[in-house]
N, C-alpha and C positions, 0 to 999 in steps of 0.2 A: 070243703072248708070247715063244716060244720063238727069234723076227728079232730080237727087241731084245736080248737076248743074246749075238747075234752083233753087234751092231754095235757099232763104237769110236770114240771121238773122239781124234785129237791134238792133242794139247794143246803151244804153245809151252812155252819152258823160264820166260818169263818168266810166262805163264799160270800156271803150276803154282807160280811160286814165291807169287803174289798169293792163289791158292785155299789151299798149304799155309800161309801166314803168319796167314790168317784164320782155319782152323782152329785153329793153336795159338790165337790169343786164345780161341777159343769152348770149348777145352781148358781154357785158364785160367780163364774163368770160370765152368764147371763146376767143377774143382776151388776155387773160391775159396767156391762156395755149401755143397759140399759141405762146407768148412772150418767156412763157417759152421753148419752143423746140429751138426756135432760139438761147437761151442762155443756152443749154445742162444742164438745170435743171436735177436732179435724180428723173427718174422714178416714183419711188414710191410717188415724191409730185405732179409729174403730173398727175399721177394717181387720187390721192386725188382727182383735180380739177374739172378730168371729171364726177369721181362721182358726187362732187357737180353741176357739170352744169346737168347733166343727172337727177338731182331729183329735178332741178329748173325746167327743161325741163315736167317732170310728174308733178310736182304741178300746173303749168300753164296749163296743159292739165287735171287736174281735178276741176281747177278753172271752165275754158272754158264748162265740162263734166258739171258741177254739175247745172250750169246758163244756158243750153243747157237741160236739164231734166226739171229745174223748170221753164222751157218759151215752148221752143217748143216742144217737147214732149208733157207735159202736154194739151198745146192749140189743136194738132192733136188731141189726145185723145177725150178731151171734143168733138170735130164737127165729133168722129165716125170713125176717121182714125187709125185701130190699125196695120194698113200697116208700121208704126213707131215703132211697137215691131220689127219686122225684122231688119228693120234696128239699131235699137238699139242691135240687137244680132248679127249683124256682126259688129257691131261700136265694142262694147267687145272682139270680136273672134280679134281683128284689137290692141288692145289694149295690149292679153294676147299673142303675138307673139314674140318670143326671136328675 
């Protein structure tokens, strides 16, 4: 556990601007449910919201996944490191966990 700590990814200036832009929404919509509890919304439209934030939350996490496959993954691979399938198969097992 203690490799993957040590490793980094760089990230483009326009990458980081599309991951940080998504997070404020998911910001926002957090603070907008929270809003809502404060002002005894009904349930069922808070409900709604955390759906939404919870599949802005995976889309950003398969943004991140899929520019995470086509860069580093891939570059391990090519210099002979398939020590990266592993991890890649508990990156999944991490993924498919209720």
């Amino acid at each position: 556990m203690a490799e993957h700590c040590q490793k980094s990814t760089v990230r483009s200036a326009e990458e980081k601007k599309k991951i940080k832009n998504r997070l404020n929404r998911i910001k926002g919509q957090l603070t907008g449910i929270e809003k809502m509890i404060d002002n005894d919304i009904y349930c069922n439209d808070v409900l709604i919201q955390v759906a939404a934030a919870e599949k802005s939350l995976k889309s950003l996490a398969n943004f991140i996944l899929e520019n995470h496959l086509y860069r580093c993954v891939a570059e391990d691979l090519e210099k002979g490191n398939i020590e990266v399938i592993d991890e890649l198969i508990s990156l999944f097992k991490r993924f498919n966990k209720e």
